[in-house]
C-alpha positions as CSV (number, residue, x, y, z in Angstrom):
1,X,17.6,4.6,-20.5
2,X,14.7,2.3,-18.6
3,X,15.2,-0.7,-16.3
4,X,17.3,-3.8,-16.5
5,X,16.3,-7.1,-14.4
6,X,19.5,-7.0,-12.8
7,X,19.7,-3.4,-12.6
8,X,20.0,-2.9,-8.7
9,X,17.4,-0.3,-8.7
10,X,15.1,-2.9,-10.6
11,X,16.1,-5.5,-7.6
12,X,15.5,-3.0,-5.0
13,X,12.1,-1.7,-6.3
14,X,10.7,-5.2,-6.5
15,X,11.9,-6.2,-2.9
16,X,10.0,-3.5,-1.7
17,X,6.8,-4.3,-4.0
18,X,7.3,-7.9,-3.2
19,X,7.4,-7.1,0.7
20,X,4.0,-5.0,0.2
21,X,2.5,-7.6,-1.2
22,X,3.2,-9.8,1.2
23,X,2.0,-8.0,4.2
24,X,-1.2,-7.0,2.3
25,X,-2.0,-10.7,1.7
26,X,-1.4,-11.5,5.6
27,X,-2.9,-8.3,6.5
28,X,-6.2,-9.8,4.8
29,X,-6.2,-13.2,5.4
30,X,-5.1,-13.0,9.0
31,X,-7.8,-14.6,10.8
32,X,-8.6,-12.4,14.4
33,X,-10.1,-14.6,16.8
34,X,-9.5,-13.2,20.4
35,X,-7.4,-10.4,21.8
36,X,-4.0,-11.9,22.1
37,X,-4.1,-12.5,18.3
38,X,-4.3,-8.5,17.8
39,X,-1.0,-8.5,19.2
40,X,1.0,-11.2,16.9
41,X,-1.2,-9.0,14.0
42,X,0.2,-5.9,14.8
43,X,3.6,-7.3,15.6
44,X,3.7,-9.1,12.5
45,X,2.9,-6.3,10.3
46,X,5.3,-3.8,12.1
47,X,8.2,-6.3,11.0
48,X,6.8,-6.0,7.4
49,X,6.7,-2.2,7.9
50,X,10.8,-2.5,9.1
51,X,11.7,-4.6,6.6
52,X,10.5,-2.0,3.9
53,X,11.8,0.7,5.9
54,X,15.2,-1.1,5.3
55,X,14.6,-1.4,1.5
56,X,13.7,2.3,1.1
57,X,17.0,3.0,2.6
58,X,18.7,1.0,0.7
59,X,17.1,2.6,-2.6
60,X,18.1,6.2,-1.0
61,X,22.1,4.6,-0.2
62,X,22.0,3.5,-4.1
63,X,21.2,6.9,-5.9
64,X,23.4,8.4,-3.5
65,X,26.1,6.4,-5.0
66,X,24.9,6.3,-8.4
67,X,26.9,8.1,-10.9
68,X,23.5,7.5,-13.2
69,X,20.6,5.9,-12.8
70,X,17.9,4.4,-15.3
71,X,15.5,7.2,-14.8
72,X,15.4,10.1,-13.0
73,X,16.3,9.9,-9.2
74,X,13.3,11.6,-8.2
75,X,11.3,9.2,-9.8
76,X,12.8,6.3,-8.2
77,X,12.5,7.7,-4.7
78,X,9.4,9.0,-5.1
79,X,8.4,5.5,-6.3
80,X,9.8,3.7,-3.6
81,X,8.7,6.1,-0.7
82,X,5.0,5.7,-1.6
83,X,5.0,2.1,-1.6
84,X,6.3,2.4,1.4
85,X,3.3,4.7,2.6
86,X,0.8,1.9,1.9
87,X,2.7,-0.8,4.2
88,X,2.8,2.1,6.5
89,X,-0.6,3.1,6.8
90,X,-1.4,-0.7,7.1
91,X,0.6,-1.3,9.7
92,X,-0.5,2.4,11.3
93,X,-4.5,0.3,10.8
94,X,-3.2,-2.6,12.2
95,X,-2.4,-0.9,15.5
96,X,-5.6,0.9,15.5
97,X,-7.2,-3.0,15.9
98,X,-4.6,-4.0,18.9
99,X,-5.2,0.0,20.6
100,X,-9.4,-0.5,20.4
101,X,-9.0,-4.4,21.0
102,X,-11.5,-5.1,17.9
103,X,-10.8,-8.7,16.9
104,X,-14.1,-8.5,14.6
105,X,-13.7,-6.6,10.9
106,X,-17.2,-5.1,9.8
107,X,-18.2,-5.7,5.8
108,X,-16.8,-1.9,5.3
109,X,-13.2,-2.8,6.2
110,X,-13.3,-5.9,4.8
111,X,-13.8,-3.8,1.6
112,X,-11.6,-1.6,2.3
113,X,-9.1,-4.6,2.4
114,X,-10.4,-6.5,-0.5
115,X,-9.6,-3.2,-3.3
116,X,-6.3,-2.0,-1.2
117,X,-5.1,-6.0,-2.1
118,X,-6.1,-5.8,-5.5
119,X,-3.9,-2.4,-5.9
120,X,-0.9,-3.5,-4.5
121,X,-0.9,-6.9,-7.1
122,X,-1.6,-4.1,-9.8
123,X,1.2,-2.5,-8.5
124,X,3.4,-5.3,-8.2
125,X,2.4,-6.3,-11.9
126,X,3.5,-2.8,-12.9
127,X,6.9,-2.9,-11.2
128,X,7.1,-6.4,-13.0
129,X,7.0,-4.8,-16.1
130,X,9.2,-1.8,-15.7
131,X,12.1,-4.5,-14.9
132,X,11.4,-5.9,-18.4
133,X,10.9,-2.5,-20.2
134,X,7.5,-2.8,-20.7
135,X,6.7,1.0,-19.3
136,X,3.4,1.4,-22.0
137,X,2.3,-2.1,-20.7
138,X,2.1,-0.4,-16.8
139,X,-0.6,2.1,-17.9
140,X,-3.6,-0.4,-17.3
141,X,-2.7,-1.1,-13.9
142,X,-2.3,2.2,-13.2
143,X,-5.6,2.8,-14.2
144,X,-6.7,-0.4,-12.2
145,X,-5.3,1.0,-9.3
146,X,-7.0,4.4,-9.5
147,X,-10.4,2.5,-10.5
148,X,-9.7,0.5,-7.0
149,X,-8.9,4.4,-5.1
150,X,-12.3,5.3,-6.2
151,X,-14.4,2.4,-5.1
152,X,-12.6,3.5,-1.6
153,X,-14.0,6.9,-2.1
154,X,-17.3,5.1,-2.1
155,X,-16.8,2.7,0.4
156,X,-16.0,5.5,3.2
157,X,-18.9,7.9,2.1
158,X,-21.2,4.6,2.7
159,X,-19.4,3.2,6.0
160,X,-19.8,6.4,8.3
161,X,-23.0,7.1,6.6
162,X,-23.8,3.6,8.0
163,X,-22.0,4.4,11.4
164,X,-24.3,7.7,12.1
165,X,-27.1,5.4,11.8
166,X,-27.0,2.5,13.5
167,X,-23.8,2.7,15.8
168,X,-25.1,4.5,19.2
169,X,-21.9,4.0,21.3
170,X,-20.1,7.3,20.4
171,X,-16.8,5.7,21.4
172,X,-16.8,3.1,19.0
173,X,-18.3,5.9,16.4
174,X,-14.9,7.5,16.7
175,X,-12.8,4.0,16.7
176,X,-14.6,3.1,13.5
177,X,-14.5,6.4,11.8
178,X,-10.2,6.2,12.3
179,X,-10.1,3.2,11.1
180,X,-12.7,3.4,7.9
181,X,-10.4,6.3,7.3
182,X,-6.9,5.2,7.9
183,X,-7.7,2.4,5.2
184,X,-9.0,5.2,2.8
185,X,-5.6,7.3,3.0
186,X,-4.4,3.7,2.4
187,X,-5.6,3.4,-1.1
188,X,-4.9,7.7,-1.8
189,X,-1.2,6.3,-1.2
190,X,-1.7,3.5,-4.0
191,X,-3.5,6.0,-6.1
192,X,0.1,8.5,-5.5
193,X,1.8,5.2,-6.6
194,X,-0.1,5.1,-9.5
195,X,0.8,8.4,-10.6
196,X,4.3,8.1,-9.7
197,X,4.1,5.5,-13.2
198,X,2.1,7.2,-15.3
199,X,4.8,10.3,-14.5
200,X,7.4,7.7,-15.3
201,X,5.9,6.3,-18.6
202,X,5.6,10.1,-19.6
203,X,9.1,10.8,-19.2
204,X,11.0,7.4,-20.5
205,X,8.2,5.7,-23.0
């Protein structure tokens, strides 16, 4: 048994792709310009963060009813719940900006960003396709999503390389250094999504 489109699990699992996708597109094109805009960024992305909190629970409230469910429950939660890691590590990144006041993103974050963007469209892409029972069709964004986990990989090695050498103010050393690596744990939870499918097209393709 795979997905329906109106399968509730299928409705459920797109809200919460569709509400990460979202806040990653206003999480990158949010434009900081002084310090009381770090304050509607972080607000803003909290209520993203609450609003797929409230999904998640509604995915747990439906396999708890459930007599049976398309694929294995596991698989569904474990699904939903690391989705909703990457909106929460954004949102966890953009309160780092509002607690060190930095209204200015450096070339590293921006990249950073730019590949944890690209994942979650992968991802929503491959949650398209389970709702249509395409599950062999969802192993190229899969792999998409762990080619855009590596480039992270490179990206942090690079941007505290870079921090050692030309930052001197050891208190924005260790502001940076959360942040470069709060965004890198971001795109380890896309890479667990992308697992999370592959496990999925193993099991039901």
């Amino acid at each position: 048994m795979v997905f329906k489109k109106s399968d509730k699990f299928s409705i459920l699992l797109n809200n919460i792709s569709n509400n990460l996708k979202e806040s990653a597109v206003f999480f990158s094109e949010y434009k900081l310009k002084d310090i009381s805009d770090l304050k509607i960024f972080s607000e803003k992305m909290k209520a993203y963060e609450s609003k797929g909190d409230t999904y998640v629970h509604e995915v747990i409230t439906a396999l708890n009813d459930a007599f049976i469910t398309p694929i294995e429950r596991e698989d569904i939660l474990q699904l939903a719940m690391s989705m909703d890691d990457i909106l929460d590590g954004l949102e966890a990144t953009s309160a780092l900006f509002e607690m060190y006041s930095i209204t200015q993103a450096d070339d590293f974050m921006r990249q950073f960003v730019a590949a944890i963007e690209n994942s979650v469209y992968e991802i929503e892409k491959a949650i398209g396709l389970m709702s249509n029972k395409k599950l062999p069709q969802i192993r190229e964004h899969a792999i998409k999503i762990k080619d855009y986990e590596s480039q992270c990989d490179n990206i942090l090695r690079h941007s505290i390389k870079n921090l050692f050498t030309v930052e001197k103010d050891p208190i924005r050393i260790i502001q940076y250094k959360e942040i470069y690596e709060n965004l890198e744990n971001v795109a380890d939870n896309c890479q667990t999504v992308a697992n999370t499918l592959e496990t999925i097209i193993m099991k039901n393709a």
